[in-house]
C-alpha positions in Angstrom: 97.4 173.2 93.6 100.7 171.5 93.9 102.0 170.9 90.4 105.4 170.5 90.1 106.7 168.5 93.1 108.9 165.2 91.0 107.7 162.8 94.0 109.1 158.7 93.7 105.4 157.9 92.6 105.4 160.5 89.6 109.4 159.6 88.6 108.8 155.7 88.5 105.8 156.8 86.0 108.5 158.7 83.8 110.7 155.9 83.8 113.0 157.3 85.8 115.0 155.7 88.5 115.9 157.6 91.6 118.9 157.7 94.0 116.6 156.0 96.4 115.1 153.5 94.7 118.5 152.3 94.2 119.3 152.4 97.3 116.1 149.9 98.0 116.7 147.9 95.3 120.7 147.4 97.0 119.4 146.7 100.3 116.8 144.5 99.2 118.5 142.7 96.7 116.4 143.1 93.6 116.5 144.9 90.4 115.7 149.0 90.5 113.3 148.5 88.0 111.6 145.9 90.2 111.7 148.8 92.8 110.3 151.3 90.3 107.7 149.2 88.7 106.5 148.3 92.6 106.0 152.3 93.0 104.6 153.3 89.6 101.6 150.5 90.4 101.8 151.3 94.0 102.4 148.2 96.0 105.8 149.8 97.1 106.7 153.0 98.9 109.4 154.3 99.8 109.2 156.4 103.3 112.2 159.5 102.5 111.2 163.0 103.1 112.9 165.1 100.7 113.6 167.8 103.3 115.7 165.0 105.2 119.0 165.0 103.3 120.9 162.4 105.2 118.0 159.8 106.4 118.1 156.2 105.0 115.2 155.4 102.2 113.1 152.2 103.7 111.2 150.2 101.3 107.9 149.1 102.5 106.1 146.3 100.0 105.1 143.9 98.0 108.6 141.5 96.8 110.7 143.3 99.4 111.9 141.6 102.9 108.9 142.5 106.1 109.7 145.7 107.7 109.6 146.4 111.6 108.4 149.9 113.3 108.8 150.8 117.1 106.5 153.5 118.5 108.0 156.4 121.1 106.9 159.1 122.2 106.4 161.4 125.7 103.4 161.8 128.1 102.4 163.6 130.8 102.3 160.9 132.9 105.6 159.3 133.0 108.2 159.5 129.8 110.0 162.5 129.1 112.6 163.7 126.3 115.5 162.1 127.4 113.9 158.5 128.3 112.4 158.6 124.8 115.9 159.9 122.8 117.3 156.3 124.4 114.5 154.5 123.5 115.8 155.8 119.6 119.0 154.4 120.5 118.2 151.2 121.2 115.9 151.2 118.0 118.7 151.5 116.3 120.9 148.9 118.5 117.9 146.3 118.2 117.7 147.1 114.2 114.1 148.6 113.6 113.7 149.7 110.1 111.7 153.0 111.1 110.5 154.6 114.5 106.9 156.5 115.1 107.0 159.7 117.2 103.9 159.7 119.1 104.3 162.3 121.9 101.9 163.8 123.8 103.8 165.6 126.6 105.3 169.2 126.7 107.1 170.9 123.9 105.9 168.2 120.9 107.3 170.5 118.6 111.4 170.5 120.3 110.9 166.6 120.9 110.0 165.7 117.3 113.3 168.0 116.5 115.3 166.5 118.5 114.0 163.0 117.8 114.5 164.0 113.9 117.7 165.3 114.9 118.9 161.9 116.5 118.7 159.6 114.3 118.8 158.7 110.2 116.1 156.5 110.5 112.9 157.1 108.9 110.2 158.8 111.2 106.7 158.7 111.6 104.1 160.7 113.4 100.3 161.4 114.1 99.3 164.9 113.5 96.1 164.8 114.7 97.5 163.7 118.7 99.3 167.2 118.5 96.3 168.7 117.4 94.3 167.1 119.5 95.9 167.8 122.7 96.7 171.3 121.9 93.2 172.1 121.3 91.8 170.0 124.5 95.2 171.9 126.6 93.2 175.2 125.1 89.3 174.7 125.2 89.4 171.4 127.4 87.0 170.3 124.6 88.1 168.0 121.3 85.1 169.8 119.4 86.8 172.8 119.3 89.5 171.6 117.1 89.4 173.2 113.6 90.7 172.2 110.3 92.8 174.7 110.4 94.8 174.3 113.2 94.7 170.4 111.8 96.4 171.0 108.7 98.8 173.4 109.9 100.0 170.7 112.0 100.2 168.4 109.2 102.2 170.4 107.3 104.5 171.9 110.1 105.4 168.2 110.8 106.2 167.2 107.0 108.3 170.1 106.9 110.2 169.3 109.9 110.9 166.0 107.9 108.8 163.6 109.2 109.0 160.6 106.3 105.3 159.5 106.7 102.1 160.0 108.7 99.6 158.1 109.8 96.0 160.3 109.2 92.2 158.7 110.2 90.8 159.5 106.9 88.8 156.7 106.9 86.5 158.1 110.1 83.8 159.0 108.1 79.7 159.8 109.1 78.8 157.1 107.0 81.2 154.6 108.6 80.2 156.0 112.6 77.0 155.1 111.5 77.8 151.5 110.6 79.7 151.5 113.9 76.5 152.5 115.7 74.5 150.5 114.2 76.2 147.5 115.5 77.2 146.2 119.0 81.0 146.3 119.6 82.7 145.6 122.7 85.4 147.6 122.9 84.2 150.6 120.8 86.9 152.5 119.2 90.5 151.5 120.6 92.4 154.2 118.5 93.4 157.7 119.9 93.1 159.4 116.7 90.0 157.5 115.4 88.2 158.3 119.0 89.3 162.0 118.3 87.7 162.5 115.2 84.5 160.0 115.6 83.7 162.2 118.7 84.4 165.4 117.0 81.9 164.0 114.4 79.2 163.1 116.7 79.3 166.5 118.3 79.8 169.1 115.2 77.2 167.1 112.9 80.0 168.1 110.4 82.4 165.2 107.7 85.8 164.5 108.6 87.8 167.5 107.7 90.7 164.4 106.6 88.0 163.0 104.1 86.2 166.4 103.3 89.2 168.5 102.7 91.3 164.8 101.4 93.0 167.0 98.5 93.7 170.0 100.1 95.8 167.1 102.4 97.6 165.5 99.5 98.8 168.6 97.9 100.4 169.3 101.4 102.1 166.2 102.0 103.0 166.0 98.0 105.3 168.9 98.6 107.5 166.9 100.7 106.9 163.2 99.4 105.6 162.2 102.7 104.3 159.1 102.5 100.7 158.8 103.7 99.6 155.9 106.2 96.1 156.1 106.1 94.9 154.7 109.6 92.4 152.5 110.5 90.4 154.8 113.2 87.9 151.8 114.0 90.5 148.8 114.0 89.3 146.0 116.5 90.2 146.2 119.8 89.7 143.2 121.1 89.2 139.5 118.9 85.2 139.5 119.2 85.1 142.7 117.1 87.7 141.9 114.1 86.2 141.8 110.8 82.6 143.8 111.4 80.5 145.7 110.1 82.9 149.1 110.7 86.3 147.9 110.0 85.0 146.8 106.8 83.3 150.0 105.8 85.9 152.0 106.6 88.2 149.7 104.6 86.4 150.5 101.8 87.1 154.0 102.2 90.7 153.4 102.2 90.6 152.1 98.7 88.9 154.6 97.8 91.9 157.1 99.5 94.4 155.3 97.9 93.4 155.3 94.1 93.2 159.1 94.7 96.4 159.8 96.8 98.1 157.8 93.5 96.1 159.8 91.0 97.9 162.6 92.6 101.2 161.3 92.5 101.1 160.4 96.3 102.6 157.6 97.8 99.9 155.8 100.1 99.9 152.7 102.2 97.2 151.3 104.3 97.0 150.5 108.2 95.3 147.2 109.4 94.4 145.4 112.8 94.5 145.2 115.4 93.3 142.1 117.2 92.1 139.5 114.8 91.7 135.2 116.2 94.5 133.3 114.4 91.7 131.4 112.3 90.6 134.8 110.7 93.6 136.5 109.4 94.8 135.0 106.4 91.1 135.9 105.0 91.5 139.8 106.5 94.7 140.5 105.4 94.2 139.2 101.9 90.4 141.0 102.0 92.1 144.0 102.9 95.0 144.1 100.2 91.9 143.5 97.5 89.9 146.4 98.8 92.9 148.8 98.7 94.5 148.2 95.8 97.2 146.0 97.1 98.7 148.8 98.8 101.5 148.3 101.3 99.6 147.0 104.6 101.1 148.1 107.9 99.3 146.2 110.7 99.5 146.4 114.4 100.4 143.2 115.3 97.5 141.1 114.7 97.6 140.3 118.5 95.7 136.8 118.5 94.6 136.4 122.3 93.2 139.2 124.5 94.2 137.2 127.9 97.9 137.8 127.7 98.6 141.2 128.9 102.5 141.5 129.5 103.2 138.7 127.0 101.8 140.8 124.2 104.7 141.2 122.5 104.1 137.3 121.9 100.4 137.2 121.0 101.5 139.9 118.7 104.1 138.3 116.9 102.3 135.2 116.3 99.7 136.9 114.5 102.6 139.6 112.6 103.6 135.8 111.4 100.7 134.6 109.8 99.7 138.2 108.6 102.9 138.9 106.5 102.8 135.5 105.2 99.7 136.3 103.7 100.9 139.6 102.4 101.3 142.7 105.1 104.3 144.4 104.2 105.1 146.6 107.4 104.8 145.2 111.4 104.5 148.0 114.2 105.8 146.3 117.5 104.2 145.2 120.3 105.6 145.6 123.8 105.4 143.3 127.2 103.6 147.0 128.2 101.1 147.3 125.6 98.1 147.1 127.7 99.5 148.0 130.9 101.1 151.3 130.3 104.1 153.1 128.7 106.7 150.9 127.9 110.4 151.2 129.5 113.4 151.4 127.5 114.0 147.3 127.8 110.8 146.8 126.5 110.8 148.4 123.9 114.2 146.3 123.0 111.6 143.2 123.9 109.0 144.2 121.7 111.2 144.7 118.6 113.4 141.6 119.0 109.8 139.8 119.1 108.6 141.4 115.9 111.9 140.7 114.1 111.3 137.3 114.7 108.2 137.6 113.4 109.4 139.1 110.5 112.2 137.1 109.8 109.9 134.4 109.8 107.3 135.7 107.6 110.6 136.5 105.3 111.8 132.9 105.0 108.4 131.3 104.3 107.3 134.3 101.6 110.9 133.2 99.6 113.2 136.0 100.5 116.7 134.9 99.5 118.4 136.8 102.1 116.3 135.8 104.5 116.8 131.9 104.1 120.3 132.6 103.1 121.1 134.1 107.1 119.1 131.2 108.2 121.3 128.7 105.9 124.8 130.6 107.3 123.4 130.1 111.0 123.1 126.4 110.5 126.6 126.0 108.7 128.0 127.7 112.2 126.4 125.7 114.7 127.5 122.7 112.8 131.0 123.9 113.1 130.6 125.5 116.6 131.5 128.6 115.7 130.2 130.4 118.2 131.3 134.2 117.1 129.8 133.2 113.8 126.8 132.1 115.4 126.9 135.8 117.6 126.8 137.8 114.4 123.9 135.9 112.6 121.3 136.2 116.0 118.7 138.9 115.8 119.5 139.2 119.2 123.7 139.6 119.4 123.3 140.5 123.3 122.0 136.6 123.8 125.4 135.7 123.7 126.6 137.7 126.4 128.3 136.6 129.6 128.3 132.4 127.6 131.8 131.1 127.9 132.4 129.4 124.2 136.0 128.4 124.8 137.3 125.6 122.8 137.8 123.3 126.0 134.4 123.7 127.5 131.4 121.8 126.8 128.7 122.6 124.5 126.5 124.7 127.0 123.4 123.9 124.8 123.6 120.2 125.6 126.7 119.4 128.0 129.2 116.9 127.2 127.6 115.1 124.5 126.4 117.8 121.9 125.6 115.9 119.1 127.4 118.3 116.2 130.6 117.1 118.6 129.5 113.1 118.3 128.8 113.7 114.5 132.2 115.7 113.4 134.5 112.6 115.0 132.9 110.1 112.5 132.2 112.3 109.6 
């Protein structure tokens, strides 16, 4: 049993206020002890492995500004090491808060190196894809996977310094029953929940995650990984959001979360998915309830099924609504979600999108520095100041290649841009 690991959960409880919630609290612009009271209760966590001297401490929760994640990661099929390592460039460029490395190709080990290596960003993975594939690359058969090999991937990956991962806990018997005993129709839409439901099905045995759920937090504690707790039987499509399964494992996440914190474990809580606009007020503020308020990272909510290569739209309406009403954490959606691997410019498309979405979401919830970047954009298109305007965008590269030369016209409404009529009379 791990005993004597000072994690941020167990110092905010002594009263004690670390280097990195300071740094939060800074970036944020709060009070540390409105950091540290947000950890001690859990609503806040702060993704920093402390093997990773020199990465930046993220904030993700309730009172701080919406935070955006971009997913990378090779294949077999297309993407290899060096498409990916500029993908984390222009992460950075674009101004994600935090990147997920979800390979699946050759050499995962050397590509989550050199991803760690490459960046100061806080960095996500999924253990069990590595797992997973290494044990179908092996016995061509999921089943064969054991806990073992599970958990020695787990912990090999927190002590390369990944800062959080995302873990299927939640896949239990009971809730693969509820999912069988229901019609969905897309089934399960996540690669680690579909891993673990079928090794279920087929070994008759619990969900070495659930079964084995403190032998996992004393590996993780070690290293003040944060744990994402997935959400293995998220909708896939609108017609499924809110049934029978994602509700019952939901409940099971609560249940996760009250014992991670118990532990002195950060936890936050993954959520949906596809959701219809109409529904996800109700389901994001259902699923805060049921885990203990826990900071909610949500794919998306992508609100229409009928858009594919405008996804990254669908999915920022929803991230809107759903931060409004209290997610804490967006993962981006790309043009390529449902068509395939996304390039390098679309990955830049999908995180633009979902800092829109975010920034949005941050000016209706009341963030000060939010509304005060919106307030600063306004005072320089009233005074034309175009450079001003440049280094307030989201989007900088917009600008490019526009000629804003004092003589020229207003090129957003020719000749007779009204800020121009207005300044000569007041």
């Amino acid at each position: 049993m791990i005993t004597n690991v000072k994690t941020q959960i167990i110092s905010a409880r002594e009263g004690i206020i670390t280097e990195e919630m300071k740094y939060v609290a800074e970036y944020e612009g709060v009070e540390p002890e409105f950091v540290r009271k947000g950890i001690e209760d859990g609503s806040i966590v702060i993704l920093k492995n402390n093997q990773r001297k020199d990465s930046i401490p993220v904030g993700v929760g309730a009172g701080l500004s919406v935070k955006i994640n971009a997913n990378i990661g090779t294949s077999n099929e297309r993407s290899g090491l060096e498409e990916e390592l500029k993908k984390v460039k222009i992460i950075e460029e674009t101004g994600a808060d935090v990147l997920m490395d979800l390979s699946t190709g050759k050499g995962i080990d050397d590509v989550r190196a050199q991803i760690i290596a490459s960046t100061r960003l806080p960095i996500g993975t999924v253990p069990m894809y590595q797992a997973g594939k290494e044990a179908l690359d092996e016995f061509k058969n999921i089943t064969k996977l054991s806990k073992e090999k599970l958990f020695s991937d787990i912990e090999k990956q927190c002590k390369d310094g990944v800062d959080f991962i995302t873990v299927h806990c939640g896949v239990t018997k009971f809730v693969i029953d509820q999912l069988e005993k229901q019609k969905r129709v897309t089934g399960i839409v996540s690669r680690g929940g579909a891993m673990l439901a079928c090794w279920i099905k087929a070994t008759g045995r619990e969900n070495p995650l659930y079964e084995y759920y403190d032998e996992l937090l004393d590996i993780v504690k070690k290293y003040d990984v944060v744990l994402s707790l997935g959400d293995g039987l998220r909708p896939g499509c609108g017609a499924d959001a809110g049934d029978r399964a994602q509700v019952a494992e939901t409940i099971v996440l609560g249940e996760l979360v009250k014992r991670a914190k118990e532990k002195g474990v950060q936890a936050m809580v993954e959520g949906p998915g596809h959701v219809p606009l109409n529904l996800i007020p109700s389901m994001i503020q259902t699923i805060k309830q049921l885990t203990d308020n826990a900071p909610l990272y949500v794919l998306g909510p992508l609100v229409t099924d009928i858009a594919p290569g405008y996804d990254h739209i669908t999915s920022a309406i929803g991230g809107t609504l759903a931060a409004l009403h209290g997610a804490d954490f967006l993962c981006y959606v790309t043009p390529a979600e449902h068509l395939g691997l996304p390039t390098p410019e679309q990955v830049r498309e999908g995180i633009i999108a979902s800092k829109i979405a975010a920034h949005a979401a941050d000016v209706a919830r009341g963030n000060k520095k939010a509304i005060e970047m919106d307030k600063k954009m306004s005072i320089a298109r009233k005074d034309l100041d175009w450079e001003g305007q440049r280094a307030l965008a989201l989007d900088p590269e917009s600008f490019n290649g526009m000629d804003f030369t004092e003589e020229k016209p207003c090129t957003m409404c020719g000749d007779y841009c009204s800020m121009k009529i207005f300044r000569e009379y007041f």
